[in-house]
py3Dmol code that shows the C-alpha trace and the ligand (Angstrom):
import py3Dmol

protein = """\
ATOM      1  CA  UNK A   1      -0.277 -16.437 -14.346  1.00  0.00           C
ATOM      2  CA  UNK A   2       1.083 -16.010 -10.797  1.00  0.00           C
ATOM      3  CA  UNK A   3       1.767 -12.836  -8.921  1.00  0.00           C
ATOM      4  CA  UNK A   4       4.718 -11.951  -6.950  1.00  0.00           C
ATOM      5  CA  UNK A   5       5.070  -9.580  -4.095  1.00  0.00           C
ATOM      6  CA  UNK A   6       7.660  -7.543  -3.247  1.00  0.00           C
ATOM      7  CA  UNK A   7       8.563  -5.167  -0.667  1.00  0.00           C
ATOM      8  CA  UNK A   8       9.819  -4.358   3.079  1.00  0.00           C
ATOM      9  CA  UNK A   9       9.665  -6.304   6.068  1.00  0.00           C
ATOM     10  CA  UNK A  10       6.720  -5.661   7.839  1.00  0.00           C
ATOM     11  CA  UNK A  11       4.427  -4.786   4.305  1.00  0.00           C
ATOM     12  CA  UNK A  12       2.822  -7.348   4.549  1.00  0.00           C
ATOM     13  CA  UNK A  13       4.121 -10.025   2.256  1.00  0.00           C
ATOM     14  CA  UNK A  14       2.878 -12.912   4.031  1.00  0.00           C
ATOM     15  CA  UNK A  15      -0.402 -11.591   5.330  1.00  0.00           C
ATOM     16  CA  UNK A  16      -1.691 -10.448   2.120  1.00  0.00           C
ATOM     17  CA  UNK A  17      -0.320 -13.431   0.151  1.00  0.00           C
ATOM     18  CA  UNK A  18      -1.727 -15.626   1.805  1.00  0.00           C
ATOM     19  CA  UNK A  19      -5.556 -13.840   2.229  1.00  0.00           C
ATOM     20  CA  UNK A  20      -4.755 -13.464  -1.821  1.00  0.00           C
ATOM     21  CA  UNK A  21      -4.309 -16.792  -2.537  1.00  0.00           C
ATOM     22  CA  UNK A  22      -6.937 -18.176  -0.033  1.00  0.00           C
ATOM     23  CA  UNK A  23      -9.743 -15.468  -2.104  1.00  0.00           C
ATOM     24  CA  UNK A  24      -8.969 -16.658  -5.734  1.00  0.00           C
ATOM     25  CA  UNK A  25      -8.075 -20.120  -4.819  1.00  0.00           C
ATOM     26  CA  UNK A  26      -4.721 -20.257  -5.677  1.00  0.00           C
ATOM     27  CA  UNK A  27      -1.562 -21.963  -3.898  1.00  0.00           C
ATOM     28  CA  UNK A  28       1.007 -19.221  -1.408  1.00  0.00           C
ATOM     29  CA  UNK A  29       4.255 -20.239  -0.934  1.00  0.00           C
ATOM     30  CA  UNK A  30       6.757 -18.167   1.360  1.00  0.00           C
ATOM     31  CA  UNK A  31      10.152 -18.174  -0.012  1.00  0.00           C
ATOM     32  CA  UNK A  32      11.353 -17.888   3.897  1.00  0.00           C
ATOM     33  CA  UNK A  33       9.580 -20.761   4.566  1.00  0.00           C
ATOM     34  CA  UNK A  34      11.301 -22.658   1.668  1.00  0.00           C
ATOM     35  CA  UNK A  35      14.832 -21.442   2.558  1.00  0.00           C
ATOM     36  CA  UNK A  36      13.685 -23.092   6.003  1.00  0.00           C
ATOM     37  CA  UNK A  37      12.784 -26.247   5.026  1.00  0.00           C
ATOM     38  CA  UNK A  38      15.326 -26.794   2.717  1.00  0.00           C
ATOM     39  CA  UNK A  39      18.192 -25.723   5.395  1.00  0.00           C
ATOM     40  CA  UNK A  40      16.097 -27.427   7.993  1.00  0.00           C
ATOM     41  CA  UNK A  41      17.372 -24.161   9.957  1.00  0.00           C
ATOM     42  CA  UNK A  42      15.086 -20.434  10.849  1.00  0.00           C
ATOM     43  CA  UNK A  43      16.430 -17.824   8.783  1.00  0.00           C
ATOM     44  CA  UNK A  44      18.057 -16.089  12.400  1.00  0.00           C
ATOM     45  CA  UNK A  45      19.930 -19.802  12.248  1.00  0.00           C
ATOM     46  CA  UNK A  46      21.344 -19.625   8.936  1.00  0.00           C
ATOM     47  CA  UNK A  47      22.451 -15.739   9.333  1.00  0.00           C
ATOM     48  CA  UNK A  48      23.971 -16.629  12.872  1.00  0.00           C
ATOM     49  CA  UNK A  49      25.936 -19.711  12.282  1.00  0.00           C
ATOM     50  CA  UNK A  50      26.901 -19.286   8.533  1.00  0.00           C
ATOM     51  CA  UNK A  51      26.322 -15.552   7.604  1.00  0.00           C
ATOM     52  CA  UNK A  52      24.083 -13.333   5.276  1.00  0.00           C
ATOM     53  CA  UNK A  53      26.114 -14.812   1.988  1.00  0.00           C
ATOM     54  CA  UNK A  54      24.752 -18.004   2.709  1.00  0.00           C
ATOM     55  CA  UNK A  55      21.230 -17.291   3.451  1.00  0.00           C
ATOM     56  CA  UNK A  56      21.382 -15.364   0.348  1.00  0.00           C
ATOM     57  CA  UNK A  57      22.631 -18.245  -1.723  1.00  0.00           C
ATOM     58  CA  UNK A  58      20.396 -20.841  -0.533  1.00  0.00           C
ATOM     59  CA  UNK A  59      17.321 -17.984  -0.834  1.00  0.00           C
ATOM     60  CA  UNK A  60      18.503 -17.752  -4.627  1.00  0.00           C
ATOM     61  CA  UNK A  61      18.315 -21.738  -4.460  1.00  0.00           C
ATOM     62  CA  UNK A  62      15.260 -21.576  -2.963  1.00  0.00           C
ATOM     63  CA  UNK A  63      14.115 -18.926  -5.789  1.00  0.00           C
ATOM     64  CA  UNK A  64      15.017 -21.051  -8.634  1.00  0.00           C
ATOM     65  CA  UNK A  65      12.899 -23.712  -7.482  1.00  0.00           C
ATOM     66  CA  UNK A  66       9.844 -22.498  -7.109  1.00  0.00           C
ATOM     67  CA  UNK A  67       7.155 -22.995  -9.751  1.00  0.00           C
ATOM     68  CA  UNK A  68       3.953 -20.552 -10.044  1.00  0.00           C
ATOM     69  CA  UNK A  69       0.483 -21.771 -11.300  1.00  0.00           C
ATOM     70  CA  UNK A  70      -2.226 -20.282 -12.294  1.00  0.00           C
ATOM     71  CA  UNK A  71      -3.214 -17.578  -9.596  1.00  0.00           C
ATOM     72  CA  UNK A  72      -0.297 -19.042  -7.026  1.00  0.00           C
ATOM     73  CA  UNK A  73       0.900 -16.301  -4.680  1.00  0.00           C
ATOM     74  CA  UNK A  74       4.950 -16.028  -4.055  1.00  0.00           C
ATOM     75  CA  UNK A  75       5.629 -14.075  -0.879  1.00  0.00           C
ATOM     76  CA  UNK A  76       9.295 -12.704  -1.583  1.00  0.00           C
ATOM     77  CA  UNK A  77      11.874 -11.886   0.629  1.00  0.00           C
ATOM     78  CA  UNK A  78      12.419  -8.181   1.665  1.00  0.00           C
ATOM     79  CA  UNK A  79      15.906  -8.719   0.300  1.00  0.00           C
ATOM     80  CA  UNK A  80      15.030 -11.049  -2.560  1.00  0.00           C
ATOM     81  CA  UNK A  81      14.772  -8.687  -5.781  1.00  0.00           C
ATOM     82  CA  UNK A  82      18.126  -7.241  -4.606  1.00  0.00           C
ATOM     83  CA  UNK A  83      20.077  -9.518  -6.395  1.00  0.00           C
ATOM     84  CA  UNK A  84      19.997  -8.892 -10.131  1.00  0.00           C
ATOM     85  CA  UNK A  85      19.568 -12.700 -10.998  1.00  0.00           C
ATOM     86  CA  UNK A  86      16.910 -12.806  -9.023  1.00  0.00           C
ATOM     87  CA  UNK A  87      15.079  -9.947 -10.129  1.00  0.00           C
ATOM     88  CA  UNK A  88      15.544 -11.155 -13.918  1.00  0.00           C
ATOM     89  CA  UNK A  89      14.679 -14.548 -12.701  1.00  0.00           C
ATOM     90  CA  UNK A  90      11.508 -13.304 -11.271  1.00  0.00           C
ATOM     91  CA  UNK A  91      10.381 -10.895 -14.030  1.00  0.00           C
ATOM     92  CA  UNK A  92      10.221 -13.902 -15.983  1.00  0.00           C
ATOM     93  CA  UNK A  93       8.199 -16.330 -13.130  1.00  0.00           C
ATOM     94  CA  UNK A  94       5.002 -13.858 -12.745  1.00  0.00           C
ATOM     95  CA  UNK A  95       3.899 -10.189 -12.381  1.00  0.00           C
ATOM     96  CA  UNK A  96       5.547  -8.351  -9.330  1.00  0.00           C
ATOM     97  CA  UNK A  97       3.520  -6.307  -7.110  1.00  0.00           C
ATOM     98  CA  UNK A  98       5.090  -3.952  -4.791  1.00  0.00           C
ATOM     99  CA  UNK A  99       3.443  -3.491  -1.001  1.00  0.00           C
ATOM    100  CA  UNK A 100       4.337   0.020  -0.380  1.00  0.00           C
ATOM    101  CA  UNK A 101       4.031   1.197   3.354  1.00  0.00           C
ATOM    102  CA  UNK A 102       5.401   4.648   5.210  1.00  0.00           C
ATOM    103  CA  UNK A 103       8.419   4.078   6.926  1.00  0.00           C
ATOM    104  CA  UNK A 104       6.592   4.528  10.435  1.00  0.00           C
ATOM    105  CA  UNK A 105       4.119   2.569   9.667  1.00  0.00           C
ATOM    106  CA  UNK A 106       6.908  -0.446   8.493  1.00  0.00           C
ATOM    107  CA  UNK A 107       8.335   0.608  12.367  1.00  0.00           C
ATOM    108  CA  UNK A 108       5.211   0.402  14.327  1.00  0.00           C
ATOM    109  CA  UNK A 109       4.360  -3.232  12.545  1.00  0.00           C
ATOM    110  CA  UNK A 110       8.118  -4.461  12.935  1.00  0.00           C
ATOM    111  CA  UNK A 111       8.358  -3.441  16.300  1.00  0.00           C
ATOM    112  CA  UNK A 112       6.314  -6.759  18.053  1.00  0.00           C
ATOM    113  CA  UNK A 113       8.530  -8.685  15.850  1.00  0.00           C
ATOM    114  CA  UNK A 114      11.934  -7.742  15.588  1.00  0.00           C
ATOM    115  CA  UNK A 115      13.746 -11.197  16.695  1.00  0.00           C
ATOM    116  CA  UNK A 116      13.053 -13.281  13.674  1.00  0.00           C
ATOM    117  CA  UNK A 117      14.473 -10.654  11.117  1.00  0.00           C
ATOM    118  CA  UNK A 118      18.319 -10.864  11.685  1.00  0.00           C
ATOM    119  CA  UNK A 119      18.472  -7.525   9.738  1.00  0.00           C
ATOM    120  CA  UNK A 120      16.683  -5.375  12.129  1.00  0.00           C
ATOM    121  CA  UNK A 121      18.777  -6.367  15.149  1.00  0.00           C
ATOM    122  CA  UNK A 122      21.081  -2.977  15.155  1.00  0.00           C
ATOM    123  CA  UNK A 123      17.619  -1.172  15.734  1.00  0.00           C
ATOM    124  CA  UNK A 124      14.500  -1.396  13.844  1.00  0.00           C
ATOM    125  CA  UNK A 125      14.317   2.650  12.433  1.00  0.00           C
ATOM    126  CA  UNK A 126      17.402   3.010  11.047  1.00  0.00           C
ATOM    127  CA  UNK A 127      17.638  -0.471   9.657  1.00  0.00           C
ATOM    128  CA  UNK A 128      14.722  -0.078   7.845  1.00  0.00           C
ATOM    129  CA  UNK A 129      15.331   3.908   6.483  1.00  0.00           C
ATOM    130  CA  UNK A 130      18.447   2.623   5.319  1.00  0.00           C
ATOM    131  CA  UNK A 131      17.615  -0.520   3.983  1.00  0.00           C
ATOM    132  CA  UNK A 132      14.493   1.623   2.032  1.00  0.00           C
ATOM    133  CA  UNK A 133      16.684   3.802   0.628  1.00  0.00           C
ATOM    134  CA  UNK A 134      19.102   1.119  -0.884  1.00  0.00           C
ATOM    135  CA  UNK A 135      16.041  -0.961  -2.177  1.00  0.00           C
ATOM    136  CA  UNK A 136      13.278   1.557  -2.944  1.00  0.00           C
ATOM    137  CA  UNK A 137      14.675   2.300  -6.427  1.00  0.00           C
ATOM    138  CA  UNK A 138      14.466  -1.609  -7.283  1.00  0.00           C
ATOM    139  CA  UNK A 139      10.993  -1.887  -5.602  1.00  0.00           C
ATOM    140  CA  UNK A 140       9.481   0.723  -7.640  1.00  0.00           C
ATOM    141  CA  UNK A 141      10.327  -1.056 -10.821  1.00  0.00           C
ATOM    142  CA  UNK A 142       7.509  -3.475  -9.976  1.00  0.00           C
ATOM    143  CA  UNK A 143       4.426  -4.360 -12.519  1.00  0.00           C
ATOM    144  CA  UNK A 144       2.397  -2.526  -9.843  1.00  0.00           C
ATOM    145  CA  UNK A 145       2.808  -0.484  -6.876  1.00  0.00           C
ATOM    146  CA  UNK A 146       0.051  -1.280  -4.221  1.00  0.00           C
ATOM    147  CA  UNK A 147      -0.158   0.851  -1.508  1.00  0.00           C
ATOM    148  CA  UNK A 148      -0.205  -1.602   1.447  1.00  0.00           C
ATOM    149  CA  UNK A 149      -0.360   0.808   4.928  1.00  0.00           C
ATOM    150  CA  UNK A 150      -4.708  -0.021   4.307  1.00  0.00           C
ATOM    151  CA  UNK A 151      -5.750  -3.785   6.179  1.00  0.00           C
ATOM    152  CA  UNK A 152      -4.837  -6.652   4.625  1.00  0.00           C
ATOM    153  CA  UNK A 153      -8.446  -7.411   3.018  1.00  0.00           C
ATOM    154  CA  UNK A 154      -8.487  -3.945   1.049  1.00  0.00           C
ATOM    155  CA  UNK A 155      -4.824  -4.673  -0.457  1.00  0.00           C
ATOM    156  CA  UNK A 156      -5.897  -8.006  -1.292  1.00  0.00           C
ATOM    157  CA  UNK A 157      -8.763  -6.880  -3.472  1.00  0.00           C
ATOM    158  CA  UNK A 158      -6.836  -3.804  -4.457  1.00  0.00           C
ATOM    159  CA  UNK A 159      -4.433  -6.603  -5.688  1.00  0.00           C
ATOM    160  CA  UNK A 160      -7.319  -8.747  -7.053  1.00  0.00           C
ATOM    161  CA  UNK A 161      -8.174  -5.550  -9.537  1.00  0.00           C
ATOM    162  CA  UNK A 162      -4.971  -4.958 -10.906  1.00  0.00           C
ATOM    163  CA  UNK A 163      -4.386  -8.654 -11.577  1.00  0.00           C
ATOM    164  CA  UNK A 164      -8.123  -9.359 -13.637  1.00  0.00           C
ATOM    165  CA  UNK A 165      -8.480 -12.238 -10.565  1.00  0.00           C
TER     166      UNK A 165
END
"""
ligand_1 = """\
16
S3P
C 15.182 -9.858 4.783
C 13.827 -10.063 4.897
C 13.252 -11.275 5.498
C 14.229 -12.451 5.365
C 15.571 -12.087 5.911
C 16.178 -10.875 5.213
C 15.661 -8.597 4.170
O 12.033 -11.589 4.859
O 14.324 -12.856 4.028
O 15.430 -11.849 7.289
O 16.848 -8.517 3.806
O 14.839 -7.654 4.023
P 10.655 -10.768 5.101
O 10.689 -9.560 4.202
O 9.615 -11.737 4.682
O 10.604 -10.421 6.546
"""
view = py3Dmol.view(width=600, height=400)
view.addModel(protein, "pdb")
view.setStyle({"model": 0}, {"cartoon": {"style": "trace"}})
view.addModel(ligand_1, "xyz")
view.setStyle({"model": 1}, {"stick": {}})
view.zoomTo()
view.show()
């Protein structure tokens, strides 16, 4: 079994996947990263020259073809479980685990990095309130709800208890 995390921008998706999967020896894989490769274009590129549509198609192509192993790590997209077919599809891949962080806190971390998330470019705070409270309802339908505002090395064995790893 694999895990799968969910959750905001800024939780803490990548960090903590990655830590996870180095601690238990499994394999991460970002599905940013694999939209990426496969459009041989940054995520800002894809949303720029051919809109959000499109980055959400190819991230459902992306999605579909991904395989978890044993103890593999899937860092999600903030937007990912949004779309119904991907939240059955991913139900069905692993667990999902959702990094839960305080909207301030989500601010604070976002703030150093705002240019690589197209979504955040109309300003960080409001984005994000508004995107939580379209996609909180969804995230909270997750295996398990992790609260992710502690360091990276306390979710990851918070993580490692809830999964038996
Ligand atoms: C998005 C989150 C981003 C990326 C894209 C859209 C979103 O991923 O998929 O910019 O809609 O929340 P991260 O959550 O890994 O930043």
């Amino acid at each position: 079994m694999g895990v799968i995390l969910i959750g905001m921008m800024g939780s803490g998706k990548t960090t903590v996947g990655r830590l996870l999967a180095s601690r238990v020896g499994g394999n991460f894989a970002d599905l940013d990263d694999l939209v990426e490769e496969r459009a041989e274009m940054s995520v800002r590129e894809i949303f720029e020259t051919q809109g959000e549509a499109k980055f959400r198609a190819l991230e459902r192509e992306a999605l579909s073809s991904v395989r978890l192993d044993e103890r593999s790590v899937l860092a999600a997209g903030g937007g990912t479980p949004c779309n119904s077919v991907n939240l059955v599809q991913m139900r069905k891949m692993a667990p999902l685990a959702y990094l839960r962080v305080p909207v301030n806190l989500l601010v604070e971390r976002l703030a150093d990095a705002p240019s690589v998330r197209p979504k955040l470019d109309s300003g960080i705070e409001a984005a994000i309130r508004e995107l939580l409270k379209e996609r909180e309802e969804i995230y909270e339908t997750a295996d398990f709800v992790v609260d992710a505002s502690a360091s990276p090395s306390i979710v990851v064995e918070d993580l490692r208890g809830r999964l038996g790893w």
